[in-house]
C-alpha positions as CSV (number, residue, x, y, z in Angstrom):
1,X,0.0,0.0,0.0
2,X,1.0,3.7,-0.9
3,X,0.3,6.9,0.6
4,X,-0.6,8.8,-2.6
5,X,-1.0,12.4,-2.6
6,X,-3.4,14.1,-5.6
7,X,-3.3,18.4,-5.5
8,X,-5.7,19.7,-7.5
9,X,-9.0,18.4,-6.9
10,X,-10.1,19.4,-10.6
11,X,-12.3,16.7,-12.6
12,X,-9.0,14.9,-13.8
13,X,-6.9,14.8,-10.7
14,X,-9.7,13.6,-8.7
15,X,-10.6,10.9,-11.1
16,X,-7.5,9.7,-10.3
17,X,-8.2,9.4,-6.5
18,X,-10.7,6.3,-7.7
19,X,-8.2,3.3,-9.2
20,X,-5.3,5.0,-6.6
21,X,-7.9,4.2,-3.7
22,X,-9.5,1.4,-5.5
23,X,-5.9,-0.5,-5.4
24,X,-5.2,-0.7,-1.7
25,X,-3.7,2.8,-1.4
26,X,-4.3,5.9,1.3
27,X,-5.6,8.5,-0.9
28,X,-5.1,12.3,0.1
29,X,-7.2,14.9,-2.5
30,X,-6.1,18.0,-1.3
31,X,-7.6,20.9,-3.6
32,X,-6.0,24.0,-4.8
33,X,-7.1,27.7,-3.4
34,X,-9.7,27.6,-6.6
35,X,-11.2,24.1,-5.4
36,X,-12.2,25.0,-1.6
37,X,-16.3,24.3,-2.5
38,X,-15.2,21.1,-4.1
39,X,-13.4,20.2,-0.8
40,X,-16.2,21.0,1.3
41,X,-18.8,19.1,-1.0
42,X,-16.4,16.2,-0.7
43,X,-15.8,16.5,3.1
44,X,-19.7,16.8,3.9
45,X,-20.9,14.0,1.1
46,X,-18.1,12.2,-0.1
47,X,-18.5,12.7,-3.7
48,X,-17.5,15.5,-6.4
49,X,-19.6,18.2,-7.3
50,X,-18.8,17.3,-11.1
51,X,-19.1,13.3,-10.8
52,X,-22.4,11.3,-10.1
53,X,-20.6,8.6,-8.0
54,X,-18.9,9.1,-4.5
55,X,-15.7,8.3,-4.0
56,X,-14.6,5.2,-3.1
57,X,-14.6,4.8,0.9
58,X,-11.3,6.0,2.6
59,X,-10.5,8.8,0.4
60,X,-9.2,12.0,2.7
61,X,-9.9,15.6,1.6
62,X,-7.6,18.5,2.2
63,X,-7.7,22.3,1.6
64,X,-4.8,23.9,0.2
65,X,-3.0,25.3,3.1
66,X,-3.0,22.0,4.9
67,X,-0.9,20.8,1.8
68,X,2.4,20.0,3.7
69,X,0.5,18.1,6.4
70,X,-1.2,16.1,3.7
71,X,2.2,15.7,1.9
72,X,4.3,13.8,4.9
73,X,4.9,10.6,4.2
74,X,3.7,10.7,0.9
75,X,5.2,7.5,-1.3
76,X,3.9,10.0,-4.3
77,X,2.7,13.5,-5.3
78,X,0.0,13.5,-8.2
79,X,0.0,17.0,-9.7
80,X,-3.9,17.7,-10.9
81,X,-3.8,21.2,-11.4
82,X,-5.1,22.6,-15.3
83,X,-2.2,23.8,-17.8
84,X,-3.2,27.8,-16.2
85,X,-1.9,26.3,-13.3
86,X,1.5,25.5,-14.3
87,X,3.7,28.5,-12.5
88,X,1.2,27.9,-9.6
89,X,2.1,24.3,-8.9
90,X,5.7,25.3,-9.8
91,X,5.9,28.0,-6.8
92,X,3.7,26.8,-4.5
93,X,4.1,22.9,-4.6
94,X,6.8,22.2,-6.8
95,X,10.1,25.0,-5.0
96,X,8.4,23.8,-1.0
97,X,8.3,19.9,-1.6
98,X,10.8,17.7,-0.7
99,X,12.9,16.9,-4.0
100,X,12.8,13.3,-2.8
101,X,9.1,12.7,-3.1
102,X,8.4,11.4,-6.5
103,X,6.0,13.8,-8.8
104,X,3.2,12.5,-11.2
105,X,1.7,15.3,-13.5
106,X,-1.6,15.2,-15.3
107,X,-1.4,18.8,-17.0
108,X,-1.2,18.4,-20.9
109,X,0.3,21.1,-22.5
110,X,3.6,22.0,-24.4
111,X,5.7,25.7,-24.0
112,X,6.7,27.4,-26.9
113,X,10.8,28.8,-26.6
114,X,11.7,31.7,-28.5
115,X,13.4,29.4,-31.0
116,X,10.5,27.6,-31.5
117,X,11.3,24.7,-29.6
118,X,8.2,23.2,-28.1
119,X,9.1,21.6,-24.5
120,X,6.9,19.7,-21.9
121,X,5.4,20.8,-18.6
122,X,8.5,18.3,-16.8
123,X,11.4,19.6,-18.6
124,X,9.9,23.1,-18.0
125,X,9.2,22.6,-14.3
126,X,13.0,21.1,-14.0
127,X,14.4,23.9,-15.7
128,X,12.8,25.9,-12.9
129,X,13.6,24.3,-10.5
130,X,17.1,24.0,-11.8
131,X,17.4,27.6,-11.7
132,X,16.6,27.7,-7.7
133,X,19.2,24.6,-7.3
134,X,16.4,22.3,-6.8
135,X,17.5,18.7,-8.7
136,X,14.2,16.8,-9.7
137,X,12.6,14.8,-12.6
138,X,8.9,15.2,-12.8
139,X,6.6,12.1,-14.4
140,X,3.6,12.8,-16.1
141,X,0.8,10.9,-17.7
142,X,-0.9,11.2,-20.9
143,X,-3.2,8.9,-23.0
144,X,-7.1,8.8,-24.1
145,X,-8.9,9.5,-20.7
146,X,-11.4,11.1,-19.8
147,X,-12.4,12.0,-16.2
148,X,-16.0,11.1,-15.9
149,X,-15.7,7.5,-17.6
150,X,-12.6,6.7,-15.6
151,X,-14.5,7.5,-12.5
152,X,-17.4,5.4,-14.3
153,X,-14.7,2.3,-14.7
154,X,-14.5,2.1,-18.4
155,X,-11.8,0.6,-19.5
156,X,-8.9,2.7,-19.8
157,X,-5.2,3.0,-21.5
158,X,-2.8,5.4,-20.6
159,X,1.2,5.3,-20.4
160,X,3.2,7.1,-17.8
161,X,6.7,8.7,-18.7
162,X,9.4,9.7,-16.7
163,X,13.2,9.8,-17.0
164,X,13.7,7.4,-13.6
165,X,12.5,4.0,-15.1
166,X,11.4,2.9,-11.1
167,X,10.0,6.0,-10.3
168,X,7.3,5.1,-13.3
169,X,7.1,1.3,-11.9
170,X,6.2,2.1,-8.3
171,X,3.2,4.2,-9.9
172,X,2.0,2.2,-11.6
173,X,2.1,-0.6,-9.5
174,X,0.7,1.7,-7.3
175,X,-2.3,3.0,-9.6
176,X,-2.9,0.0,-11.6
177,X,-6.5,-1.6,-11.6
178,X,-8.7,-4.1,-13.6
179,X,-9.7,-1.1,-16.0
180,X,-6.6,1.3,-15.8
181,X,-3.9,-0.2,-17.9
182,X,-0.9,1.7,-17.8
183,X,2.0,1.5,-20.5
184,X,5.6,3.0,-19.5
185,X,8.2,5.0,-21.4
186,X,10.8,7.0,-21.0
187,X,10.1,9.5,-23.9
188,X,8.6,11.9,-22.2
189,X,8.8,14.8,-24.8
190,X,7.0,12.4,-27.5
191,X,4.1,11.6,-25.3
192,X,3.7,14.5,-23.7
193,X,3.5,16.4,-27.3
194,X,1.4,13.6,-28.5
195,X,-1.4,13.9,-26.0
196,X,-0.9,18.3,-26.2
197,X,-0.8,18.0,-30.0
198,X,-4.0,16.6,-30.8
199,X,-5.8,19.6,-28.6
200,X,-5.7,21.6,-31.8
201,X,-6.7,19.3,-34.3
202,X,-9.7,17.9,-32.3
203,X,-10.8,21.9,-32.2
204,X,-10.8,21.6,-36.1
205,X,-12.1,18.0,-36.4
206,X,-15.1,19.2,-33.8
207,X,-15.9,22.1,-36.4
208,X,-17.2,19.6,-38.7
209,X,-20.1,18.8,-37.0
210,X,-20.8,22.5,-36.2
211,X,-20.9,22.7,-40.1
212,X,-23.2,19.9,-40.6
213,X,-25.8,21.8,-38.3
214,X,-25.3,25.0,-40.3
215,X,-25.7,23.8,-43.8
216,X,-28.5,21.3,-43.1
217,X,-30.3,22.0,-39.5
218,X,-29.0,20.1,-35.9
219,X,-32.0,17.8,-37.1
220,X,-29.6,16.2,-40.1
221,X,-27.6,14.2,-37.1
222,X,-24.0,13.2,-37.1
223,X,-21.8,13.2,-40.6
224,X,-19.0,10.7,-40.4
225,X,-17.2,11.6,-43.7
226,X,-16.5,15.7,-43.5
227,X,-15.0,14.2,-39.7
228,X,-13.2,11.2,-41.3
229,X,-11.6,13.6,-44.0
230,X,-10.7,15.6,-41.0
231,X,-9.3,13.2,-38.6
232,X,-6.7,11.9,-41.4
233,X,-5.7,15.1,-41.9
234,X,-5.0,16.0,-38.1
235,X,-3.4,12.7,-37.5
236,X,-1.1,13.3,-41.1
237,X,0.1,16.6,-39.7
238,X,0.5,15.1,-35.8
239,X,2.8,12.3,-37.4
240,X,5.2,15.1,-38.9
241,X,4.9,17.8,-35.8
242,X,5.6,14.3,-33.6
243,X,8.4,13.3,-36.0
244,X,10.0,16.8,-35.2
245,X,9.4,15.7,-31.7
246,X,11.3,12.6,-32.2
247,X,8.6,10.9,-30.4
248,X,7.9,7.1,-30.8
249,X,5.8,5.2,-32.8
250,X,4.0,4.3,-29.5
251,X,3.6,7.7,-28.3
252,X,2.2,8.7,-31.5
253,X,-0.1,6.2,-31.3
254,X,-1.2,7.0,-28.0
255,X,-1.8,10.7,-29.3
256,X,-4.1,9.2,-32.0
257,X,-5.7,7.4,-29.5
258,X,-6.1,10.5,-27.6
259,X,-7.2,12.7,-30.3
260,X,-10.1,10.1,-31.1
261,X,-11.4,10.6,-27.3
262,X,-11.0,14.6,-27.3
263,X,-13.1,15.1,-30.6
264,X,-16.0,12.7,-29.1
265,X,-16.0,13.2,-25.5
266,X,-13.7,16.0,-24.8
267,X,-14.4,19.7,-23.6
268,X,-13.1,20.8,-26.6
269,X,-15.4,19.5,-29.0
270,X,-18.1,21.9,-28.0
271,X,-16.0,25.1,-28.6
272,X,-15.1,23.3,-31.9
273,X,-19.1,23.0,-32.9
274,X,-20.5,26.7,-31.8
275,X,-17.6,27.7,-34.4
276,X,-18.7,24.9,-37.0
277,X,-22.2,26.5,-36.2
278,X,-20.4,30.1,-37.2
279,X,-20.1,31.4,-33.6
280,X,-17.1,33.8,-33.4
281,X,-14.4,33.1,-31.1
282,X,-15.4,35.8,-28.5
283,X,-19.4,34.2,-28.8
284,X,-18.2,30.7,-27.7
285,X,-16.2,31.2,-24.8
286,X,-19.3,33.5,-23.2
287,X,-21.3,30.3,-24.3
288,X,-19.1,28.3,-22.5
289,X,-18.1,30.7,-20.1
290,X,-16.3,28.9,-17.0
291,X,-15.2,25.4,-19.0
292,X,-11.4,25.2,-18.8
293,X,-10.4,25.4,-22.3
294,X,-6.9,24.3,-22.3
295,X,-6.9,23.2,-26.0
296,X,-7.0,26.5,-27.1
297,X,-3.6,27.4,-25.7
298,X,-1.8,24.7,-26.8
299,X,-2.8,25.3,-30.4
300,X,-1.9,28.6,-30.4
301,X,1.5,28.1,-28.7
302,X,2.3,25.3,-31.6
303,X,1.3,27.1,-34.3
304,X,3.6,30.0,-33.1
305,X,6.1,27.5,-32.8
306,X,5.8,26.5,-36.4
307,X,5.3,30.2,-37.6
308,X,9.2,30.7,-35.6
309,X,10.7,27.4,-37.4
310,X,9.3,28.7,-41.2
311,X,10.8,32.0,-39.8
312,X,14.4,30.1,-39.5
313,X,13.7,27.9,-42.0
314,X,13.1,24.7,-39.9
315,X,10.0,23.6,-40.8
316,X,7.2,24.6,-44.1
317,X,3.8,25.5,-42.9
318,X,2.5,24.4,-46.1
319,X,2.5,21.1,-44.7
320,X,-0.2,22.0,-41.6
321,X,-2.7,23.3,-43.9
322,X,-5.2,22.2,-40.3
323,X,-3.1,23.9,-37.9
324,X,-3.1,27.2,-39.9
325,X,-6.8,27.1,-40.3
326,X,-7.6,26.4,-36.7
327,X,-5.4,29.7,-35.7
328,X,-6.9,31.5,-38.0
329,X,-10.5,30.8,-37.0
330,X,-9.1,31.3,-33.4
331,X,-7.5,34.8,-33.9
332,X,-7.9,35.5,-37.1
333,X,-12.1,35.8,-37.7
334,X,-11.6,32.9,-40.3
335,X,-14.6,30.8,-41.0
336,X,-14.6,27.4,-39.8
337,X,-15.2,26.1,-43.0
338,X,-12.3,23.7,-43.9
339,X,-9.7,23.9,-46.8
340,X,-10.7,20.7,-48.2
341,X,-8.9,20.9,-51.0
342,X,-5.6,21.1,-49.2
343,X,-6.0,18.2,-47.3
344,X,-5.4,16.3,-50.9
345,X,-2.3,14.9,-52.5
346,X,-1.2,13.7,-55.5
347,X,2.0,11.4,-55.5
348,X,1.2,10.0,-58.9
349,X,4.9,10.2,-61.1
């Protein structure tokens, strides 16, 4: 049995507190500053305010300012704050904690350097932490999951990365169950870009079924080959931005896997409709005011990436025709209306 510690008592990182309870373990949810009513719900009914089942019996609940007390003894911290939360977790959590307590991240994003290099949340957070003379490797976790159906025991694979190959052993071991199958890897950059990548190109793929319900009325139902053309097209350009990545044929699978879950069950595929439907930008989020949208920020930060490596000739941005048009609907005013035609190709000699 572990002591296993989540912060961030969002949808994702409490999921989590299910299998990690589930298996054996002492489960600690302690919630951030912008999680106290979740905390109290929890404390006074055991259960979520965002999930129709309780949590499994046993699970503690902590505000934020007990953190250190939750922390002692800890076997492992699981990080469950969003990707807004990154320099939070960093100060706060990630500086005070001692550097021998092993570190599990949920947060899926990718940071843009000035060269265009695209980085992970745990090379990020190290370089940080570098900087203050604090020596740690952060693990993270990434893979098509989303938090209500693992709470809901579908059956779930993920992989867990880190650079400290028994770090990533014990945790799983740990957080294993009959439906949460965990895969392990070392190549931490290729599946934390796989599972950040596919953020934009659900946005787009999503947009397809907005455009259904414009041309023909919500009453025409679901289209499966405007979102077929779309989905090889996102997972055409993932495989070169993941090549560039020098991810793994694994990771990039699990980023396809990942991308699949997003477009049908994910937050962002309801931004993605309302500007199918012709919505602006600025008219969806007040439509979906208060939904953490952290898809939007990663597809900006890559396509600025990319728009840095044309700049220094590293990369041709005529090869993301999908990533071009999903900023441009984002910050541009484009229509969402797809550039079919460049999704073709002819390799006919």
């Amino acid at each position: 049995m572990k002591r296993i510690v989540i912060i961030g008592a969002g949808m994702m990182g409490s999921a989590l507190a299910f299998p990690a309870r589930e298996n054996g373990n002492e489960v600690r949810l302690v919630g951030t500053p912008l999680d106290r009513d979740i905390i109290d719900a929890c404390r006074a009914t055991g259960q979520h305010l965002k999930f129709d089942r309780p949590f499994p019996e046993g699970v503690q609940y902590y505000q934020f300012e007990q953190w250190k007390e939750a922390v002692e003894g800890a076997d492992f911290v699981i990080g469950g704050v969003s990707s807004f939360g990154v320099d939070w977790f960093l100060e706060e959590v990630l500086s005070k904690l001692d550097p021998s307590v092993p570190v599990l991240s949920v947060t899926k994003g990718l940071i843009n350097l000035e060269d265009g290099t695209l980085i992970s949340y745990p090379d990020y957070w190290q370089r940080e932490l570098a900087k203050k003379g604090i020596r740690r490797t952060v693990c993270a976790i990434g893979g098509p999951c989303t938090s209500y159906e693992l709470v809901y025991h579908d059956q779930t694979e993920v992989a867990f990365c880190g650079e400290v190959t028994e770090q990533i052993r014990m945790m799983k071991e740990a957080m294993q169950t009959p439906y949460y199958h965990i895969s392990l890897t070392n190549d931490v950059i290729g599946l934390e870009s796989a599972v950040a990548l596919k953020n934009g190109y659900a946005l787009a793929i999503a947009m397809t079924i907005g455009l259904v319900n414009r041309h023909n009325g919500p009453e025409a139902g679901l289209h499966f080959n405007s979102q077929a053309a779309a989905f090889y097209q996102a997972v055409k350009e993932m495989r070169l931005l993941l090549e560039m990545q020098g991810a793994t044929r694994d990771c990039e699978n699990i980023g396809i896997g990942d991308l699949y879950v997003t477009v049908y069950g994910g937050r962002t595929r309801k931004v993605g409709i309302l500007l199918g439907e012709g919505k602006t930008y600025q008219e969806a989020m007040e439509i979906l005011a208060g939904v953490t949208l952290e898809s939007l920020v990663v597809a900006r930060r890559v396509y600025s990436a990319m728009v840095r490596k044309a700049e220094l000739g590293k990369a041709d941005l005529s090869l993301f025709p999908m990533l071009r048009h999903a900023a441009a609907v984002l910050d541009e005013g484009r229509d969402a209306e797809l550039p079919w035609e460049a999704f073709t190709f002819d390799d006919t000699k």
